[in-house]
matplotlib code that plots the C-alpha trace (Angstrom):
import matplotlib.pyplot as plt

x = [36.2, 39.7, 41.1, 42.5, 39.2, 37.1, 39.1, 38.5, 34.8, 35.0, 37.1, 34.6, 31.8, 33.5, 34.4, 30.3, 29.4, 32.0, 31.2, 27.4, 28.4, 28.3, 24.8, 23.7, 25.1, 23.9, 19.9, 20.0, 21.4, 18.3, 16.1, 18.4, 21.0, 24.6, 24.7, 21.7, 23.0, 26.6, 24.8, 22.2, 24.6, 27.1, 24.7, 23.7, 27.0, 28.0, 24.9, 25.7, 29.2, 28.5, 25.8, 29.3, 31.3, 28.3, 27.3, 31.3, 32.6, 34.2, 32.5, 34.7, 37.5, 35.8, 35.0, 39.0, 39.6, 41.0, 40.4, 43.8, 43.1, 39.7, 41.7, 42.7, 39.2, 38.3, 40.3, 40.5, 36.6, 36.6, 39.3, 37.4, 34.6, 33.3, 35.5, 36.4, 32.6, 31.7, 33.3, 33.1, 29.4, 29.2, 31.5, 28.5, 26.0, 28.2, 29.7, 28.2, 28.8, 30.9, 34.2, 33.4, 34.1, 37.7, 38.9, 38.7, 40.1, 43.7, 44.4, 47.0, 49.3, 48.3, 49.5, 52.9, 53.5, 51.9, 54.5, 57.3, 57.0, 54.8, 56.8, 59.5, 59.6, 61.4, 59.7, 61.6, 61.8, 59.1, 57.0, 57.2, 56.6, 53.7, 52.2, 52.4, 50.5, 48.0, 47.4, 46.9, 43.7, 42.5, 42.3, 40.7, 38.1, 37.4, 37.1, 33.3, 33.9, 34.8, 38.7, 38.7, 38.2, 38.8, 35.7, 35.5, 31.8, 32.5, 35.5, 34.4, 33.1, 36.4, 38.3, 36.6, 37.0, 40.7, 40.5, 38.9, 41.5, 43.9, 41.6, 41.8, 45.1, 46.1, 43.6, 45.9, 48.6, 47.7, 45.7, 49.2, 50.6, 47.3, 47.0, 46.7, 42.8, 41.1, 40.1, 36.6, 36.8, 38.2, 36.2, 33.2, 34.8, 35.7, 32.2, 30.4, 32.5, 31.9, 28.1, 28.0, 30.2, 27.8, 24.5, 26.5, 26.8, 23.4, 22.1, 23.6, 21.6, 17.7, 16.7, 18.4, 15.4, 13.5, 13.7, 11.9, 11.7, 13.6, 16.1, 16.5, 16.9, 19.6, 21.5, 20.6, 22.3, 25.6, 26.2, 25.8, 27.5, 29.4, 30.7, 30.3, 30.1, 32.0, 35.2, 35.3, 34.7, 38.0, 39.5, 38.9, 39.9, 43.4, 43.3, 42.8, 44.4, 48.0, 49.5, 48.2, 49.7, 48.3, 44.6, 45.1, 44.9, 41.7, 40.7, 41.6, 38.4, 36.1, 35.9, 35.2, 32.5, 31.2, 30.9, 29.0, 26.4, 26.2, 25.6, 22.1, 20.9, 21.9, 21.4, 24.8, 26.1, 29.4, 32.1, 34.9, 37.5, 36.2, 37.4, 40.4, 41.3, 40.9, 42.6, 45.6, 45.2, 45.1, 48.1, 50.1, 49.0, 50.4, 53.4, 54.3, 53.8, 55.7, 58.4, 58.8, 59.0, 62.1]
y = [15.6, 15.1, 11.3, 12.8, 13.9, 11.0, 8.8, 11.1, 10.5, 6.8, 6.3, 8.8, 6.7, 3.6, 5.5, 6.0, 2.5, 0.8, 3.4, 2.0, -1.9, -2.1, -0.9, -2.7, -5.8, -5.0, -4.3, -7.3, -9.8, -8.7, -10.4, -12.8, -15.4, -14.7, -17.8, -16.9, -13.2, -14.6, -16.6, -14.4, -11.5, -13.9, -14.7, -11.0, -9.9, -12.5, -11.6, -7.7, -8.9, -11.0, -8.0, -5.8, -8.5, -8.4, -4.7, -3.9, -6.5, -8.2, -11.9, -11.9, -12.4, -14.3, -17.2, -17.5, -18.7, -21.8, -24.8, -23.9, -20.1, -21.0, -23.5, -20.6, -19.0, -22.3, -21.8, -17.7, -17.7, -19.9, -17.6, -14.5, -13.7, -17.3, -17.8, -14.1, -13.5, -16.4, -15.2, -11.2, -11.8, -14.3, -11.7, -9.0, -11.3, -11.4, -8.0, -4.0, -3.0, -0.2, -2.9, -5.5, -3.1, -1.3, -4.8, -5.9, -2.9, -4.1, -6.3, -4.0, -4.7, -8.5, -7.9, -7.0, -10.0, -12.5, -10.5, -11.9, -15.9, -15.8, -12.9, -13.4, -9.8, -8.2, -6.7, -3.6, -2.3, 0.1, -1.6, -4.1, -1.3, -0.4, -3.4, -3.6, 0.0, -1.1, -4.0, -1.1, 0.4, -3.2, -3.5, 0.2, -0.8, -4.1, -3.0, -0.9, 2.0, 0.4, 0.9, 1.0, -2.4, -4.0, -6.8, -7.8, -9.0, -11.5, -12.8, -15.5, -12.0, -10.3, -13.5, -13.6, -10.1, -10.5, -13.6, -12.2, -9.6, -12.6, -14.3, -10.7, -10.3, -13.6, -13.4, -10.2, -11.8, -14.9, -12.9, -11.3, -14.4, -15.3, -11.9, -13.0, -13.1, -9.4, -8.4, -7.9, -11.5, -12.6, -11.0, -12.8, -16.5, -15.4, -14.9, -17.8, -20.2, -18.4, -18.8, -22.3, -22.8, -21.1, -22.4, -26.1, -24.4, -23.3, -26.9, -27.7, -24.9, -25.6, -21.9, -21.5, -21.3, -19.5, -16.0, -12.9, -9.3, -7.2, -9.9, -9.7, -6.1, -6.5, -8.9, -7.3, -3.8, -5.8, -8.1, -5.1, -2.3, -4.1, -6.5, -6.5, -2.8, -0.8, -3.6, -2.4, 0.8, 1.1, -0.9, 1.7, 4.6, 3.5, 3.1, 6.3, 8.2, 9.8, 8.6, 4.8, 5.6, 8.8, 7.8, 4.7, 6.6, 7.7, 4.5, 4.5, 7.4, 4.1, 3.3, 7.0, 7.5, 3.7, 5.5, 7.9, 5.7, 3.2, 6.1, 7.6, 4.1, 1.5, 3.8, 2.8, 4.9, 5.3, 4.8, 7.2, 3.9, 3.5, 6.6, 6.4, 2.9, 3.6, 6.6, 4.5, 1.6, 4.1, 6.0, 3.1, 1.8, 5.1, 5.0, 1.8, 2.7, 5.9, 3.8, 1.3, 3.6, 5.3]
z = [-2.7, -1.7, -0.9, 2.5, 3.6, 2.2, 4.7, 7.3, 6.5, 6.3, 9.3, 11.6, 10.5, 11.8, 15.1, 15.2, 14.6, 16.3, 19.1, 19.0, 19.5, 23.2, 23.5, 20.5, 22.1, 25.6, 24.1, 21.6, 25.0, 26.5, 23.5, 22.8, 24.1, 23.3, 20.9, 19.2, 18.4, 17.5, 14.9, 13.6, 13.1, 11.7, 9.1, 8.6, 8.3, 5.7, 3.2, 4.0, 2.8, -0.4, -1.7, -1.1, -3.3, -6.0, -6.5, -6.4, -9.5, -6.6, -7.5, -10.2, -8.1, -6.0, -8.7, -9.1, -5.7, -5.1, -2.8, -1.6, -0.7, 1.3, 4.0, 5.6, 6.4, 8.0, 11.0, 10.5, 10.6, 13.6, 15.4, 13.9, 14.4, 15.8, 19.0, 19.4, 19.2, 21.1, 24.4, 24.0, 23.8, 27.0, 28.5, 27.9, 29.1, 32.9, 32.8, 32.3, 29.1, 30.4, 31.9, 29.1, 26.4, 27.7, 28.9, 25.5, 24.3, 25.2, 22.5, 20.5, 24.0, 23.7, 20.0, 21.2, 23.3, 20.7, 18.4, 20.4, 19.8, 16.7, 14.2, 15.9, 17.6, 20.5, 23.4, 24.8, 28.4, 27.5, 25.7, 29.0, 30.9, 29.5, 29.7, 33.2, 33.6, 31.4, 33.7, 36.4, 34.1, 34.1, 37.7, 38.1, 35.1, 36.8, 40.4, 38.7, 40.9, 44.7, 44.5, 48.6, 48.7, 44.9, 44.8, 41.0, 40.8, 38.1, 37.9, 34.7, 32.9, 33.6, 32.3, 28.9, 28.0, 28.2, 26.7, 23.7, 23.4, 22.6, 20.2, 18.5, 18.3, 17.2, 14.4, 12.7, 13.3, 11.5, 9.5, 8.5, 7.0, 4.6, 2.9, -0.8, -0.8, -1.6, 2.2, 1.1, -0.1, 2.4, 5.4, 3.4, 3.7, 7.2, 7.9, 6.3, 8.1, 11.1, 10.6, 10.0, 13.3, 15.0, 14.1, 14.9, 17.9, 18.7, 18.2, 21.4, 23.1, 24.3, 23.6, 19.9, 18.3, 20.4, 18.4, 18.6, 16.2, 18.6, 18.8, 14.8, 14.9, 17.2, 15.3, 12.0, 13.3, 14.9, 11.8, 9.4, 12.0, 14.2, 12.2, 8.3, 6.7, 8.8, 8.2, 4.8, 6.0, 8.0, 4.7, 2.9, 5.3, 5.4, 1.7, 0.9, 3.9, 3.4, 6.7, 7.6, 10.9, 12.0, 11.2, 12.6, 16.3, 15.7, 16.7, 20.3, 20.2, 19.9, 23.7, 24.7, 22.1, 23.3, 27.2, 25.9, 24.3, 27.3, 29.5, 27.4, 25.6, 27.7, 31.2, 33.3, 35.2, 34.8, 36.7, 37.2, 37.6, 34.3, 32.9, 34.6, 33.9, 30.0, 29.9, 31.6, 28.9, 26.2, 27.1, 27.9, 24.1, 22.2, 24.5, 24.1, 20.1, 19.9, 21.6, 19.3, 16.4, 17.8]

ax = plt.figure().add_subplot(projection="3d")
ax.plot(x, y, z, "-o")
ax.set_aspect("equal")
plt.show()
């Protein structure tokens, strides 16, 4: 089979299983607390991830990392996917799944304003521009349908899925400047760290331990699909794929492909503001990219 079409392959199975997280999340909160799922997935994701390393050679490289190469997982892995994690999940827990996941689809625009101070970037007119339209498809998203009089039903839920989109960003950007690790590798130290933060964490919650089998599932399926396999999935599509750029906007088919599983497994209706508000943050994202590239 052709490398062109392999990517394809690899990149529409990370549309799929990127496209399932919202209802994943949204059935697993329902068994569990948002601390215990950050954790358990955390942990699942990072044994998914070192079986990856093993059956692949990749442990070789592993054995040569330094002391020196690890320090930057510590504070990677608690940016991403501890703290990022941490507050997308509580934002879940406040919000329906069908506003928490578009708001924290904005983080390549929260990308181009971290750009600015931290790579030392310029923002143009229309990439400003942009910005403030997508802010207009935030408002629509969080208003859930009553646009006659804009009533945003939690206002702490709304907060943390923007704030996540932040976390996210900074993470590539940082992420950026530590590149010498194998990504696979990497991703792996990412998430170990990640899981001991979190299970710190959970000691200061009463209900940590209080676990249950439908509550494992859940985690099992968001550490392995949400979070660890289909990572090197999307690695891998944009190392085979001719054109990095092109198949990189397949991605902004995630959120549309999420509506349609919120709608049949998690049962929201949805909202036409949300349609509406996406389509707004999506087409303010490619603009604001095909501008920059002239």
């Amino acid at each position: 089979m052709k490398t062109k079409k392999l990517s394809y392959i690899f990149a529409a199975l990370t549309i799929f299983f990127w496209g399932t997280a919202a209802s994943a999340f949204k059935f697993t909160l329902n068994h569990f607390s948002f601390i215990q799922l950050l954790a358990w997935s955390s942990l699942f994701s990072t044994l998914l991830l070192l079986s990856i390393i093993l059956f692949s050679g990749k442990y070789r490289l592993m054995s040569k990392t330094s002391r020196t190469e690890l320090i930057p997982s510590l504070y990677l892995g608690l940016l991403n996917p501890f703290g990022y994690y941490f507050i997308l999940l509580r934002a879940y827990e406040l919000l329906p799944a069908q506003v928490a996941q578009p708001l924290n689809f904005i983080w390549p625009l929260i990308l181009v304003i971290l750009s600015v101070p931290l790579l030392g970037e310029k923002i143009t007119a229309k990439g400003f521009f942009a910005l403030l339209v997508s802010f207009g498809g935030v408002i629509l998203i969080s208003s859930e349908g009553n646009i006659s009089s804009i009533e945003i039903k939690s206002p702490l839920g709304v907060v943390l899925a923007l704030s996540s989109s932040f976390i996210w960003a900074l993470y590539w950007i940082l992420n950026l400047r530590n590149s010498k690790l194998d990504p696979v590798i990497r991703l792996f130290f990412n998430f170990l760290f990640a899981t001991l933060y979190s299970f710190t964490a959970g000691l200061f919650f009463v209900d940590f331990w209080d676990v249950n089998l439908m509550g494992f599932l859940g985690s099992l399926y968001v550490g392995s699909f949400e979070m660890g396999i289909t990572f090197v999935l999307w690695l891998k599509a944009l190392s085979m794929a001719e054109s990095k750029a092109k198949l990189s906007n397949v991605i902004y088919l995630v959120p549309f492909v999420s509506l349609v599983f919120i709608h049949f497994f998690v049962g929201e209706t949805i909202y036409w503001t949300t349609i509406v508000g996406l389509l707004v943050i999506v087409a303010s994202i490619m603009f604001q990219q095909l501008s920059s590239k002239k």
